[in-house]
C-alpha positions as CSV (number, residue, x, y, z in Angstrom):
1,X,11.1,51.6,-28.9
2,X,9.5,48.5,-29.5
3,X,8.5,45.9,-26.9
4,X,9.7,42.8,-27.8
5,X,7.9,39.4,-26.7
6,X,9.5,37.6,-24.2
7,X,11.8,34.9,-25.2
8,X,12.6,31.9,-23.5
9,X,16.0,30.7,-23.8
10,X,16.8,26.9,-24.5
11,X,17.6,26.4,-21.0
12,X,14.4,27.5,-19.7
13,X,12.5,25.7,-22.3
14,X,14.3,22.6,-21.6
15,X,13.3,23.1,-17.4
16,X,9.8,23.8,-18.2
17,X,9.6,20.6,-20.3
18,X,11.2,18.3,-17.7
19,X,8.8,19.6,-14.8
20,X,5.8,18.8,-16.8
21,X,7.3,15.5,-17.5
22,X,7.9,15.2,-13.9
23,X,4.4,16.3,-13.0
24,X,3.2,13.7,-15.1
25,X,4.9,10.8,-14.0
26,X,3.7,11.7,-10.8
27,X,0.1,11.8,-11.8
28,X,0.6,8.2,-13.3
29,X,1.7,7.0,-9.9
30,X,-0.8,8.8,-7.8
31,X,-3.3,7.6,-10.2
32,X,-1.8,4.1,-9.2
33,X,-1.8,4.0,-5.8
34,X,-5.8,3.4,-4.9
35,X,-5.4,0.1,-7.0
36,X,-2.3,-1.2,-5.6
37,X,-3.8,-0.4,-1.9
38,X,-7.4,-2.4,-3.2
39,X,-5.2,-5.3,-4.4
40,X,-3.8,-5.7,-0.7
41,X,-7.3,-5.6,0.6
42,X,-9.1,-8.7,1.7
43,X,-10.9,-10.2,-1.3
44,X,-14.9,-11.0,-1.1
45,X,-13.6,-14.5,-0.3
46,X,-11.3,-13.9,2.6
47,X,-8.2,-14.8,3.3
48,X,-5.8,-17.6,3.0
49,X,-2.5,-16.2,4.3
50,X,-1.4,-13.4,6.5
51,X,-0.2,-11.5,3.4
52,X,-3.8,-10.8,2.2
53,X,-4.0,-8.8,5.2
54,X,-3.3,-5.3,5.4
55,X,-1.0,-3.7,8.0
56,X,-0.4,-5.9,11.1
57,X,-3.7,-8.2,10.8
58,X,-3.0,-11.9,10.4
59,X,-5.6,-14.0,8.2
60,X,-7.4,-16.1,10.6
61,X,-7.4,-19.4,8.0
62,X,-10.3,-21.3,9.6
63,X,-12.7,-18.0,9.1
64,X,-11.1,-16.2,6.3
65,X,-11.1,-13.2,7.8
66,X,-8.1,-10.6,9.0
67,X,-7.8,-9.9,13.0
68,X,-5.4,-8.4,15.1
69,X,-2.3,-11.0,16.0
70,X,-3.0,-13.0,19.2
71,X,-0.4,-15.9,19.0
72,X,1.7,-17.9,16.3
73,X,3.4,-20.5,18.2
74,X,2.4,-21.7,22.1
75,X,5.1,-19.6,24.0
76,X,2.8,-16.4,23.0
77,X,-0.1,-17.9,25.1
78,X,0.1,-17.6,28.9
79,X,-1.5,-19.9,31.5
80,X,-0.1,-23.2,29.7
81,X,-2.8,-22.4,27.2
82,X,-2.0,-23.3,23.4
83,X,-2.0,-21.2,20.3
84,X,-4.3,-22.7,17.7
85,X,-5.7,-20.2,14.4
86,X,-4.5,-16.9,16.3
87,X,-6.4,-18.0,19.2
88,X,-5.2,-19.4,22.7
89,X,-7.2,-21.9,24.1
């Protein structure tokens, strides 16, 4: 008897063809993802709105740079202190 190569039918051609295209497409976006997470970096010359800072850091305006929230408005300040730049004084 004669061995015969193994055959793949339509089906499984079709399946191996869609993973691969899968696989690739994810590649494309992995590939991606390092420049999206740069672009919502802090740029060399700071910040100028809370949405140039990453996570939950607000963008200090008067400095430029991204800190951690302190106040937005004069009710999150205690003491009668007042909220001024992220900073109750």
């Amino acid at each position: 008897m004669r061995h015969q190569p193994n055959r793949l039918s339509a089906a499984a051609k079709r399946t191996i063809v869609g993973a691969r295209q899968t696989a690739m497409r994810w590649l494309v976006v992995l590939a991606m993802v390092p420049t999206v997470s740069l672009a919502a970096c802090e740029t060399d010359s700071g910040c100028s709105d809370d949405f140039d800072c990453a996570g939950a850091l607000v963008c200090r305006v008067s400095t430029g740079k991204c800190e951690l929230f302190i106040c937005d408005d004069n009710a999150d300040c205690s003491d009668g202190k007042s909220c001024n730049d992220n900073v109750c004084e």
